[in-house]
N, C-alpha and C positions, 0 to 999 in steps of 0.2 A: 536318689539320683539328683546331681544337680541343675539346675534348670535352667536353660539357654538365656544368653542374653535379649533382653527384649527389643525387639527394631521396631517401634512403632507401627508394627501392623502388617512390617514386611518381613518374609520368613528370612531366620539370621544364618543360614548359612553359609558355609566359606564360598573357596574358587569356585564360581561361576553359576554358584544355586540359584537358580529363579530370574537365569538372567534373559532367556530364548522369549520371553512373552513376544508377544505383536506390540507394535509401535513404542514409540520413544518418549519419555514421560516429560515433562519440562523442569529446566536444570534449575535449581535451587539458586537464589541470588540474596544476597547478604548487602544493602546498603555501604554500610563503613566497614572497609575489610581490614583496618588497622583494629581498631575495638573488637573485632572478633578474632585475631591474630592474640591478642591481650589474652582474651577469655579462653580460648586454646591454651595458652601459659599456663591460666589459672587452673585449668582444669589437669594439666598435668603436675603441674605441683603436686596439687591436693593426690593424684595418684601416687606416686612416685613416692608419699611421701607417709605412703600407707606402712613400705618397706623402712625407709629410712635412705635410702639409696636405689640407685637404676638409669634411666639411660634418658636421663632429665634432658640431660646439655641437646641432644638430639629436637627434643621440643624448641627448647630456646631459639634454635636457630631455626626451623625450619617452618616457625610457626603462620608464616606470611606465605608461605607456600601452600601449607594446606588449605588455609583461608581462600587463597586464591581458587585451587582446587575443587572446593567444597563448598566457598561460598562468592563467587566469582561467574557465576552464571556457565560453566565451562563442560563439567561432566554433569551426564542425565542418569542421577541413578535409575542401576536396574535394567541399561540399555548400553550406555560405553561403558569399555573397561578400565580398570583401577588397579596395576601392578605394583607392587611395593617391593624392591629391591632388597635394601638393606631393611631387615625384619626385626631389628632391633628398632625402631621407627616406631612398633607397634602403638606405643601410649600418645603420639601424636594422630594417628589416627583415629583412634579413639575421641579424642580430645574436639576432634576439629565433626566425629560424626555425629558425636550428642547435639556440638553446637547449630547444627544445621537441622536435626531432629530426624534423623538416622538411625539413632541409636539413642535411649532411652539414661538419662543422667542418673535415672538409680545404678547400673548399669556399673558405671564409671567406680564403683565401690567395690564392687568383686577384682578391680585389677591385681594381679599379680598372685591371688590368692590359691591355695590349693583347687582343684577343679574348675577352676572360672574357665569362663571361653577366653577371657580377656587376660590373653597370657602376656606376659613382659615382652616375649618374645615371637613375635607373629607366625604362626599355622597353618595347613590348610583348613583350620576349623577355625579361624578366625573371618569375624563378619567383615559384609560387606568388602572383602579383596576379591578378585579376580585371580589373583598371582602373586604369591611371595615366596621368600626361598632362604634356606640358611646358608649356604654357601653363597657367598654374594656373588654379583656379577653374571651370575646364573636368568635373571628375572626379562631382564633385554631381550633373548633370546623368545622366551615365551610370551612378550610380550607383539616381537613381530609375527608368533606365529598366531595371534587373536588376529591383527592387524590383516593378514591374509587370508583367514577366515572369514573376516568380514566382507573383504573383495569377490571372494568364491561366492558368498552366502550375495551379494549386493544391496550391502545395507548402507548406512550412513553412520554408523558407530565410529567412534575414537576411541583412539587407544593410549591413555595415560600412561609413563612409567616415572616411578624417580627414584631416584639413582644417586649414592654418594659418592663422592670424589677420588674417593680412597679405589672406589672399584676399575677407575679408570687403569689403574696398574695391573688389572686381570687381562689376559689375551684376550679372553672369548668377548670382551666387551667389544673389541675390535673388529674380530670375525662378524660379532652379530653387525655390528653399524655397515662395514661391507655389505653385508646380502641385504638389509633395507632398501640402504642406497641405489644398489644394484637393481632391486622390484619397485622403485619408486614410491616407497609406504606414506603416502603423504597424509594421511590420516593417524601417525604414529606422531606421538611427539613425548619426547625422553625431558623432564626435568632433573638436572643435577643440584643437590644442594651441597654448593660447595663453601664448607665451611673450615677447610685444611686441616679437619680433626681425626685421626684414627687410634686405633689402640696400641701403636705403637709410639703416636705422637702427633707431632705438627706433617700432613701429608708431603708437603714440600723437603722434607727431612729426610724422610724414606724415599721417595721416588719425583723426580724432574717432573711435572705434567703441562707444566707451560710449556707456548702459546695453545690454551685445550682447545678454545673455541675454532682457530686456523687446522689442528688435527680434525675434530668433527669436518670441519670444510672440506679437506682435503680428500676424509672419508665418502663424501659426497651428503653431506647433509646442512640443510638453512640450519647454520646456528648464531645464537644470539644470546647475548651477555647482559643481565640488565641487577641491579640491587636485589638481594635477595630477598631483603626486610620493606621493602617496598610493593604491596598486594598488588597495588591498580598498576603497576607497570610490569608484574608479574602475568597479569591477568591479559593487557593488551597486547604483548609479547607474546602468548599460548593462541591468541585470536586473530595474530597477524595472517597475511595469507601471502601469497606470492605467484608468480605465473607457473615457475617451476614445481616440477612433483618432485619431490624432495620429504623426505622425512626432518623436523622440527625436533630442535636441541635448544632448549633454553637454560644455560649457567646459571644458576644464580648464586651470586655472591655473599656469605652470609656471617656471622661471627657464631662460634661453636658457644656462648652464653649469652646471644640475643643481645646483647648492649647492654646487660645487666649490670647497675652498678652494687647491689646488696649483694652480689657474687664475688667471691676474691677473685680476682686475676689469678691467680695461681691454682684457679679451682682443677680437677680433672674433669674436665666437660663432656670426653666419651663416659666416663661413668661416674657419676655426681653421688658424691655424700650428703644427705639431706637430713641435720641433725635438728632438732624443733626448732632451736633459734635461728637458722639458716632459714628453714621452712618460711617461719613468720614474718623475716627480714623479706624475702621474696614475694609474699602475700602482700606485704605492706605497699612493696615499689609497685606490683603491677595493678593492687585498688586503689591509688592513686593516681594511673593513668585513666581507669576508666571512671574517677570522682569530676 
């Protein structure tokens, strides 16, 4: 039998396992959320790079998000929820739980492999989420419905979702922001990493979605546009508050290979080929930032 990934002490399993205890734990906070945005990188490299190939360029960009996430003082594991949209995302999750001691870095070694919990592609057997889903666009939905749960239940939980760009071109992402807006979920707050990459291409190619932040508004939601590779303004942006009850959209703006320059430009960034000397070219740029 294979044997569960190990969470430091917390049991590892998926949506929603172990999450009802009593009271609310205190949120994990990370000093420098750029060097830990770095070591996210580095740790999915090293996964990613177990295959040769996988859904790297995802890390790249959205590495400052989870940092923020994860180690931005923001969610309390084991108490607020943790939706993850697009599930191909998985190996940055991963990445960013080991770094905050969530998830145990031996851990990090089973990715993508036969049996692992740590699949390329996120589960409901996958730790530490609340919510992921393969059909994207899908996760919003279930995300407002924790968000409600929690008002019926009268807690003080939040409700993380993030969300790729590309899903914006789904209706139902639209319906769901309607009914938020409509119940006022002001304890919901949706990140988008908008990094204009899908698997058909550049997002802009396939589908119009500018002005997005003026659509979320319109939809009736604070939304707010800030650097995607920028942690601490990702972080004060998720902590901002406001008088209205409004459910919370923070864009973030991001490049689909992190500002990578040991990446060609011309890389595929939704699914990266990761051949040794790419690998080690990549290893080098990002132990240099943190020398």
């Amino acid at each position: 039998m294979q044997k569960r990934a190990r969470l430091n002490g917390k049991s590892p399993g998926g949506c929603g396992d172990g999450r009802l205890r009593a009271g609310a734990p205190a949120p994990v906070r990370v000093g420098d959320l750029a060097r830990l945005a770095t070591r996210i990188r580095l740790h999915a490299v090293h996964m990613v790079g177990i295959q040769g190939f996988g859904y790297l360029g995802q890390a790249l960009s959205a590495a400052e998000i989870f940092a923020a996430l994860y180690g931005g003082g923001l969610m309390r594991p084991g108490w607020d929820r943790f939706c993850l949209s697009p599930a191909h995302y998985a190996v940055v999750h991963y990445a960013a739980a080991a770094e905050v001691g969530l998830l145990h870095p031996e851990a990090l070694k089973s990715y993508g492999r036969d049996g692992t919990e740590l699949e390329a592609i996120s589960t409901e057997r996958t730790p530490l989420l609340d919510l992921t889903c393969g059909s994207l666009a899908q996760v919003i939905s279930g995300a407002i419905g924790f968000a409600l749960a929690s008002r019926y239940a009268k807690d003080d939980r939040r409700v993380f979702a993030l969300l790729s760009d590309g899903e914006m071109e789904e209706g139902q992402t639209w319906e769901a922001a309607m009914f938020a807006a409509h119940h006022a979920l002001d304890r919901l707050a949706v990140v988008i990493d908008a990094n204009n990459s899908q698997v058909d291409g550049q997002v802009n190619s396939v589908t119009t979605l500018e002005p997005l932040a003026d659509k979320w508004r319109a939809f009736g939601w604070r939304a707010l546009e800030v650097d995607g590779h920028d942690a601490d303004a990702l972080v004060a942006s998720m902590q901002s508050t406001a008088s209205e009850r409004k459910p919370l959209v923070v864009i973030g703006r991001t490049q689909i290979l992190g500002g990578l320059k040991s990446v060609p430009a011309t890389a595929d960034g939704h699914f990266l080929k990761l051949d040794p000397a790419l690998k080690a070219a990549v290893i080098a740029e990002l132990e240099a930032r943190l020398a």
